[in-house]
C-alpha positions as CSV (number, residue, x, y, z in Angstrom):
1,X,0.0,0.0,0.0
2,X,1.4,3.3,-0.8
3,X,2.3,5.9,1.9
4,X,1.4,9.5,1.1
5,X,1.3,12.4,2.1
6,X,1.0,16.5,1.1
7,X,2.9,18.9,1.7
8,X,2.3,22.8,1.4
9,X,4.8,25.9,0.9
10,X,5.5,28.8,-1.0
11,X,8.1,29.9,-3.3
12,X,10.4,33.2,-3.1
13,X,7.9,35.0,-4.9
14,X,5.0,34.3,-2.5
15,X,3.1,31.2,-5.0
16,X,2.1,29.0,-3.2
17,X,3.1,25.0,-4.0
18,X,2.2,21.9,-3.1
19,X,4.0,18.3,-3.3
20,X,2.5,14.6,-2.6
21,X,5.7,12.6,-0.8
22,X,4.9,9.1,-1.2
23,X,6.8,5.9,-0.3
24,X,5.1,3.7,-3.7
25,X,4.5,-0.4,-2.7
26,X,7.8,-1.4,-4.2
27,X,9.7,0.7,-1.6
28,X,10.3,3.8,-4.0
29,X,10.3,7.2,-2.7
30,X,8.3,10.3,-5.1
31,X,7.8,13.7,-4.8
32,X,5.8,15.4,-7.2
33,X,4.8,19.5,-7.5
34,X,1.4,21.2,-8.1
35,X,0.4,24.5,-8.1
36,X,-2.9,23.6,-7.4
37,X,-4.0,21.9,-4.2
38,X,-7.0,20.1,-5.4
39,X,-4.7,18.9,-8.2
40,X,-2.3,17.5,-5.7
41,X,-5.2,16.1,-3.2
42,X,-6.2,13.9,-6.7
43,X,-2.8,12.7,-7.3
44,X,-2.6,11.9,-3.7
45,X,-5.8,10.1,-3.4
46,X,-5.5,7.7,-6.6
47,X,-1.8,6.5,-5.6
48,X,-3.7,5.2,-2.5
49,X,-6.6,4.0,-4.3
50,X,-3.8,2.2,-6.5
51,X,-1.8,1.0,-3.8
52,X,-4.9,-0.7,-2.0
53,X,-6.1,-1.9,-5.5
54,X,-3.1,-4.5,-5.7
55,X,-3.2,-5.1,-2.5
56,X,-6.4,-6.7,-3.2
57,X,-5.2,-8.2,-6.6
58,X,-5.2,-12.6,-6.3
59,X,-1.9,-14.0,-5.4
60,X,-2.1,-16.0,-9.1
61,X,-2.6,-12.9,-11.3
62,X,-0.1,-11.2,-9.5
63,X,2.5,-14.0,-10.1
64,X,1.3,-14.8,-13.8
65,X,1.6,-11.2,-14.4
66,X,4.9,-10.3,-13.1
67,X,5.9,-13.7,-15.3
68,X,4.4,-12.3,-18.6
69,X,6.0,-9.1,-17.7
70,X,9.4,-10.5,-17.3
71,X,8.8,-12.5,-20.9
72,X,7.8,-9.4,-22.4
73,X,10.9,-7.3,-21.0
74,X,13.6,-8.4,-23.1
75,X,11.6,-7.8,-26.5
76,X,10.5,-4.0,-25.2
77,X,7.0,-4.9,-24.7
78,X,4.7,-4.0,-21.3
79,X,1.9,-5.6,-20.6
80,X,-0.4,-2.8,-21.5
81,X,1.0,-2.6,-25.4
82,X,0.7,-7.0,-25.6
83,X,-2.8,-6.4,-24.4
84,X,-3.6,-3.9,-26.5
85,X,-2.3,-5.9,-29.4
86,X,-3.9,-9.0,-28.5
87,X,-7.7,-7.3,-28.1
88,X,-6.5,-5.5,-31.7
89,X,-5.4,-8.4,-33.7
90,X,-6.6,-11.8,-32.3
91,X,-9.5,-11.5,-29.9
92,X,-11.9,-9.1,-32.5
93,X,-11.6,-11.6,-35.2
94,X,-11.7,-15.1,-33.0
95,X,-15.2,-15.6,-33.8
96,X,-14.2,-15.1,-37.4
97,X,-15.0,-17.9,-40.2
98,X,-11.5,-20.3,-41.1
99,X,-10.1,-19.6,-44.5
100,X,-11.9,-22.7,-46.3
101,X,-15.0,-20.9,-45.6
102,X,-13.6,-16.9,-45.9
103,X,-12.1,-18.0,-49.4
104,X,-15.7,-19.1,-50.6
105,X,-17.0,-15.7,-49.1
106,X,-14.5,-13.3,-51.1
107,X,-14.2,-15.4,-54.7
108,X,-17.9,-14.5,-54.2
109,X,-18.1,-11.2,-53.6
110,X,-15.4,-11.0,-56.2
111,X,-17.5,-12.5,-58.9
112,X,-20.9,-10.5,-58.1
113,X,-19.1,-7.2,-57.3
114,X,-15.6,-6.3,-59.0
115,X,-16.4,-7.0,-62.9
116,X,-13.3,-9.3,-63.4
117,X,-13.7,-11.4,-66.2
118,X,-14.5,-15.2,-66.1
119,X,-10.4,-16.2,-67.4
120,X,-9.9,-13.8,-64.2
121,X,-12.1,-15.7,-61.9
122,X,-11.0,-18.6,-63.0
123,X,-7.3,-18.1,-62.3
124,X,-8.5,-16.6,-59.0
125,X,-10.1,-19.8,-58.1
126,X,-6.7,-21.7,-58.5
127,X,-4.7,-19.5,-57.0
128,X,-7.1,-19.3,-54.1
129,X,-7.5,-23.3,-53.6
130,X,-3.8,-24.1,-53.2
131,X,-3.6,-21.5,-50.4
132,X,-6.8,-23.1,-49.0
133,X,-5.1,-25.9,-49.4
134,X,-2.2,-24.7,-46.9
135,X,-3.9,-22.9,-44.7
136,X,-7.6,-23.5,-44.8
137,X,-8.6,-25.0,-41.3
138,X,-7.0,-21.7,-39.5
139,X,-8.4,-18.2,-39.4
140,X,-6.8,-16.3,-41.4
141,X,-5.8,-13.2,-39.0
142,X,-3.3,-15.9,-37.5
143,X,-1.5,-16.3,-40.5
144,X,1.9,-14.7,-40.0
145,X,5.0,-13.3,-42.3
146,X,6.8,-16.7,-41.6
147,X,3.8,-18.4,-42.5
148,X,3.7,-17.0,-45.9
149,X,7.7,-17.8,-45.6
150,X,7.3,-21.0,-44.9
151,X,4.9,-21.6,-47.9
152,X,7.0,-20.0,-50.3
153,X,10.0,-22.5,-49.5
154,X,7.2,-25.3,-49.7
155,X,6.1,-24.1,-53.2
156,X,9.6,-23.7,-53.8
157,X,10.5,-27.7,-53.0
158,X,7.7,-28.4,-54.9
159,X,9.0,-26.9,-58.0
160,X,7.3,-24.0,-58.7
161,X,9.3,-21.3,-60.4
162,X,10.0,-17.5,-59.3
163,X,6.4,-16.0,-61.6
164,X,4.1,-19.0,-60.0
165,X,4.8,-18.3,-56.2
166,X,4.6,-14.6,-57.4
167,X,1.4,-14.9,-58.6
168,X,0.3,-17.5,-55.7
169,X,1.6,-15.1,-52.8
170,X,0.2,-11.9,-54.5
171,X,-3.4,-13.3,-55.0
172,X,-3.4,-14.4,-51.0
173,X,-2.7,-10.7,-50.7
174,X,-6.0,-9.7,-52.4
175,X,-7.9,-11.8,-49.6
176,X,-6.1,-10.2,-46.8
177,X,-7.1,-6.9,-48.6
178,X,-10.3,-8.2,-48.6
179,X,-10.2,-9.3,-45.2
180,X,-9.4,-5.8,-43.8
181,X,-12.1,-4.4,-45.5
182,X,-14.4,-6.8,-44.4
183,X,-13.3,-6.9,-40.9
184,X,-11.8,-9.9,-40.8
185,X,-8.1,-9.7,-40.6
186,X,-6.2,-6.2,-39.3
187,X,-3.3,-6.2,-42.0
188,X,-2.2,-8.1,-44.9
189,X,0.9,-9.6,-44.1
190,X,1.8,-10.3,-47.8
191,X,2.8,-6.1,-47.7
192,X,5.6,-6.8,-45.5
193,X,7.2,-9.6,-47.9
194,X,9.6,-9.8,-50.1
195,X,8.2,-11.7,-53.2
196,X,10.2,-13.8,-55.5
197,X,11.8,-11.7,-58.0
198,X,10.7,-12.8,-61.6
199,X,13.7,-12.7,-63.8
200,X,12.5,-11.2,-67.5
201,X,15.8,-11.8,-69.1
202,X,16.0,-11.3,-72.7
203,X,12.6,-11.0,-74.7
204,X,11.9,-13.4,-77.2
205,X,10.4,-12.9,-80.8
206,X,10.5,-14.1,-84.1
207,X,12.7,-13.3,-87.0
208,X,11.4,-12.2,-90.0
209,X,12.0,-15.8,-92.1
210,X,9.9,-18.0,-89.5
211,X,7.5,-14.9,-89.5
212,X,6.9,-15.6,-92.8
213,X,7.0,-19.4,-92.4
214,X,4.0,-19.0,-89.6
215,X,2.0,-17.0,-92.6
216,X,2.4,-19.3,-94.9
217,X,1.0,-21.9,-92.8
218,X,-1.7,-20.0,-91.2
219,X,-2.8,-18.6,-94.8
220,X,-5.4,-21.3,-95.4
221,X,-6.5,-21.5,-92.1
222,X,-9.5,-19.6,-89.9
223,X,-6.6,-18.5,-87.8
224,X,-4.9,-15.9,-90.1
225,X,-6.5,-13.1,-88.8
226,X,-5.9,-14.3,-84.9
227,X,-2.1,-14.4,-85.9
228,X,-1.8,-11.3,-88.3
229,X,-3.4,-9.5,-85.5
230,X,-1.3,-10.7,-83.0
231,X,2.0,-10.3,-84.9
232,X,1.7,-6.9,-86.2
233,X,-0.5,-5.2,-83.9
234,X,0.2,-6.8,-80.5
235,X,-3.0,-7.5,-79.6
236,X,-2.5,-9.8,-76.4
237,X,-3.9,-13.0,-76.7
238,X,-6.6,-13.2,-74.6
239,X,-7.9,-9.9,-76.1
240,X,-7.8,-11.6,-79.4
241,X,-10.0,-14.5,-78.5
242,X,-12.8,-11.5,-77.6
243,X,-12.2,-9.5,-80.7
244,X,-15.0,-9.3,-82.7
245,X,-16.0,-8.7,-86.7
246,X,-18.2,-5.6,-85.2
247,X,-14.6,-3.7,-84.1
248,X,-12.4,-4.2,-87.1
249,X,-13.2,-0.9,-89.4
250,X,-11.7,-1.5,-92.8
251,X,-13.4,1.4,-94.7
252,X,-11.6,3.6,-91.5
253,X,-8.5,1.6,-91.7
254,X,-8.2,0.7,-88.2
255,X,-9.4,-1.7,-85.4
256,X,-11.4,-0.5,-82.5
257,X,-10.8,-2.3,-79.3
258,X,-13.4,-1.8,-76.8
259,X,-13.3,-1.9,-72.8
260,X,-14.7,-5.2,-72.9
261,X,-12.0,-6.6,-74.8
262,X,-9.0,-4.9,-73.4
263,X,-7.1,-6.4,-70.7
264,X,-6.8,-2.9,-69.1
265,X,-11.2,-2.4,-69.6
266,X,-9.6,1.2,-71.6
267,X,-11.0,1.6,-74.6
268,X,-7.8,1.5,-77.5
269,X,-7.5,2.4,-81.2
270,X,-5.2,0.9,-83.6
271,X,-4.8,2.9,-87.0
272,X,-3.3,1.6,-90.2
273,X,-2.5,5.0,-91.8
274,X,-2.4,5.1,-95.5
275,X,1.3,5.5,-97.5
276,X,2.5,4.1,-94.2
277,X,5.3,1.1,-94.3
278,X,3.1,-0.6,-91.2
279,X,-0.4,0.7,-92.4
280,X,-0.5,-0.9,-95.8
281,X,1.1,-3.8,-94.2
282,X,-1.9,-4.3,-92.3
283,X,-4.1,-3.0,-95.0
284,X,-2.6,-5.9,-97.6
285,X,-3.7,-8.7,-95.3
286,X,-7.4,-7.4,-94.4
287,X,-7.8,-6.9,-98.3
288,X,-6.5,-10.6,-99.1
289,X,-8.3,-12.0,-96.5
290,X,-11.4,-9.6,-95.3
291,X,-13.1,-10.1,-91.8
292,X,-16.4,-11.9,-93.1
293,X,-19.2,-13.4,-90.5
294,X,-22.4,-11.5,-88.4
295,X,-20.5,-8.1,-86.4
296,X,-21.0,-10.3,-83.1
297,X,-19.2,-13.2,-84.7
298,X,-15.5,-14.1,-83.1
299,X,-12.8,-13.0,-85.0
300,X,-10.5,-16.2,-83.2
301,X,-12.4,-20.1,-83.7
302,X,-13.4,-21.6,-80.2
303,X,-10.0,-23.6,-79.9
304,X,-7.5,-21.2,-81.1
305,X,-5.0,-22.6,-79.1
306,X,-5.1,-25.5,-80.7
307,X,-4.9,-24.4,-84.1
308,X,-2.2,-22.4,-83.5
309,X,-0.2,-25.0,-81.9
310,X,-1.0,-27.1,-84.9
311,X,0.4,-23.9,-87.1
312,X,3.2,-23.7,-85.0
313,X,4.3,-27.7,-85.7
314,X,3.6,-26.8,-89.2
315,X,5.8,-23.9,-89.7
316,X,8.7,-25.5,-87.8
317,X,9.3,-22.5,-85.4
318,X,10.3,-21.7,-82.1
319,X,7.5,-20.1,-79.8
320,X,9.2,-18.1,-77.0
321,X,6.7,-16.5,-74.9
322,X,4.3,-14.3,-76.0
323,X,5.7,-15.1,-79.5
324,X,3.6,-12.4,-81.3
325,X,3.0,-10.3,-79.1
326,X,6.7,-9.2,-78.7
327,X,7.3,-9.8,-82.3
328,X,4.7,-6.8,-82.8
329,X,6.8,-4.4,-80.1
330,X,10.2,-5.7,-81.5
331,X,9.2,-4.9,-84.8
332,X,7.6,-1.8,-84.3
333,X,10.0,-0.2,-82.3
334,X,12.8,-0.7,-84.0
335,X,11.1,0.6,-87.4
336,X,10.4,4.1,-85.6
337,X,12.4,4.1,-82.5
338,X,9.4,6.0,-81.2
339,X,8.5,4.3,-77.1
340,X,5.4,6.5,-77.0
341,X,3.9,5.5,-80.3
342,X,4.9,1.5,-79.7
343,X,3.6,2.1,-76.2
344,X,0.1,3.1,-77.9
345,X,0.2,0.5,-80.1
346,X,0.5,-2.1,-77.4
347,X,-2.0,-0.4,-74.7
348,X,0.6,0.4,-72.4
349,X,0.2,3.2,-69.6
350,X,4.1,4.1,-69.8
351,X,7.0,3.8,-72.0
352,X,9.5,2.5,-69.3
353,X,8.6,-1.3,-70.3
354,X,9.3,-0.5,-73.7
355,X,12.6,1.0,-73.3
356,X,14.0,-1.2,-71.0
357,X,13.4,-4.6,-72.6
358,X,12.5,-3.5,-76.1
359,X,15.2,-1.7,-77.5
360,X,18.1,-2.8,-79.8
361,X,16.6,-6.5,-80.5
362,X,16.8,-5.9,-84.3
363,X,17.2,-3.5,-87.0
364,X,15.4,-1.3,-89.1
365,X,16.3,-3.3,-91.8
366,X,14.5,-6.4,-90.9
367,X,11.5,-4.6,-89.5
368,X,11.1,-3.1,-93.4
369,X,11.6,-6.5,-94.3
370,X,8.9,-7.4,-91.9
371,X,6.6,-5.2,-93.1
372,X,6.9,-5.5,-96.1
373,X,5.6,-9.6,-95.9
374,X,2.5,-9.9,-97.8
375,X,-0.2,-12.6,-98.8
376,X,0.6,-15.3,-101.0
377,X,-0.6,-14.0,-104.8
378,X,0.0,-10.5,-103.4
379,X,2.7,-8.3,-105.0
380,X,5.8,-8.1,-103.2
381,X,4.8,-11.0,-101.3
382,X,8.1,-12.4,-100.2
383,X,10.5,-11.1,-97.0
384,X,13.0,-9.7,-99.5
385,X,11.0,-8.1,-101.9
């Protein structure tokens, strides 16, 4: 129980002061100062209140607290700040659904409420079971940063490469976002963690001769368009299996990508301009082989990946990723060594893509050579022409 008492004086000047002297329960002395009395009576009154509080206090809670308080010492934490912390982040969300159950809740929500498209979902979906897989009998405001650690050296022994437990580790961060939002976790430990780093290397594209070989092959095929398209405009794949007849203009010499087809949902305009190396290029294979079909018809067949891997064994050439895609930006840029006007071509939002893994991978030379492939029956219609 804590001794104390008060004590009253003045200074030099005549102010009066007042100081509480109190022998505290753990044998300290303290002196403390007022210049007002009732302030000091207060003071005086609660560190006896305090003292004959834990005097009261259970001989087991006053042992298992100075224990915990002696744990918590050497890492700087009191009492106070672990209790804080454990009312903040564990006991609010202990009533909280496991993750098998939470995952069902947000691929959900996702699906009725963020306007992501099905391939999306889908991709969600098996991102999302491997980590139910993992963790999905806890709650997921007890999974830690070693956690996510541990799974990453687990995907890692199981073979997965640098881009998979990227993509893995990045979609659990889009539940814990979710989670805080929803109340359900109080931070998304994925933020603190340092993800694999994917390794780009070199990018990958096609020279002009297996270019023309791919062409050739593709010529009688329902897949020219899908691969003309691809190579010279760099339309991304999957926004080539939702192009339509409806957004290729011909009579305005360009191709009208709308936000439904567009990885990015931003609308974007490809022009062929007329007396323009790349334009007539474009032109010359629209006029050989015209979109036909109803405007909602597909400009891509239902299984255009297998045709094009069928077109692929046919031409005999190598398919690095993205093959046409990159072939397109290769091409493009190295014809005009212009980043903003390849950007636009390729719907990006910045140039600093472009120039850093674009630049110098051929020559002007081959990309007139590349534009200047045509049809079969066409004039000109050979690489060196």
């Amino acid at each position: 129980m804590a001794i104390a008492k008060l004590r009253k004086g003045k200074y030099k000047t005549g102010k009066p002061w007042f100081m509480v002297d109190a022998t505290l329960p753990d044998g300290r002395r303290s002196r403390k100062f007022f210049d007002d009395e009732v302030l000091a009576q207060n003071y005086r009154d609660k560190l006896i209140r305090d003292g004959t509080e834990a005097l009261s206090i259970p001989h087991h809670i006053a042992r298992e607290a100075w224990d915990c308080h002696q744990r918590l010492l050497s890492h700087g934490w009191t009492l106070t700040t672990a209790t804080d912390y454990v009312l903040t982040h564990v006991v609010k969300f202990q009533t909280k659904p496991i993750i098998e159950e939470l995952v069902k809740q947000f691929l959900d929500d996702t699906e009725k409420n963020s306007g992501v498209r099905e391939a999306t979902l889908e991709d969600l979906k098996i991102r999302m079971s491997k980590f139910v897989a993992r963790f999905g009998d806890r709650q997921l405001h007890t999974i830690t940063l070693n956690d996510l650690k541990a799974w990453n050296q687990e995907m890692t022994k199981d073979g997965l490469g640098p881009r998979s437990r990227h993509h893995y580790l990045t979609k659990a961060g889009q539940l814990f976002n979710w989670g805080v939002n929803d109340c359900t976790v109080s931070e998304n430990p994925v933020a603190k963690m340092k993800l694999p780093r994917c390794e780009h290397g070199e990018i990958g594209f096609l020279s002009v001769g297996e270019c023309e070989k791919l062409l050739r092959a593709a010529e009688s095929t329902t897949m020219v368009h899908h691969i003309v398209f691809g190579m010279y405009l760099g339309i991304r794949p999957n926004e080539l299996t939702r192009l339509k007849a409806r957004h290729v203009k011909i009579d305005q010499r360009c191709i009208i990508l709308d936000a439904d087809v567009t990885k990015t949902s931003q609308r974007r305009v490809i022009e062929f301009p007329e007396n323009d190396l790349f334009g007539d290029c474009v032109m010359a294979w629209l006029s050989r082989y015209p979109v036909r079909g109803a405007p909602t018809d597909l400009i891509s067949p239902d299984n255009a990946y297998w045709k094009l891997l069928t077109i692929r064994k046919v031409a005999g050439v190598p398919w690095p990723h993205d093959a046409l895609r990159h072939t397109a930006a290769s091409f493009h840029y190295a014809m005009w060594n212009d980043a903003i006007r390849t950007s636009h071509l390729l719907g990006h939002s910045s140039t600093k893509m472009l120039s850093q893994h674009y630049k110098g991978l051929t020559t002007r030379a081959d990309a007139e050579r590349f534009y200047r492939l045509r049809p079969l029956g066409s004039a000109g219609s050979g690489a060196g022409s």
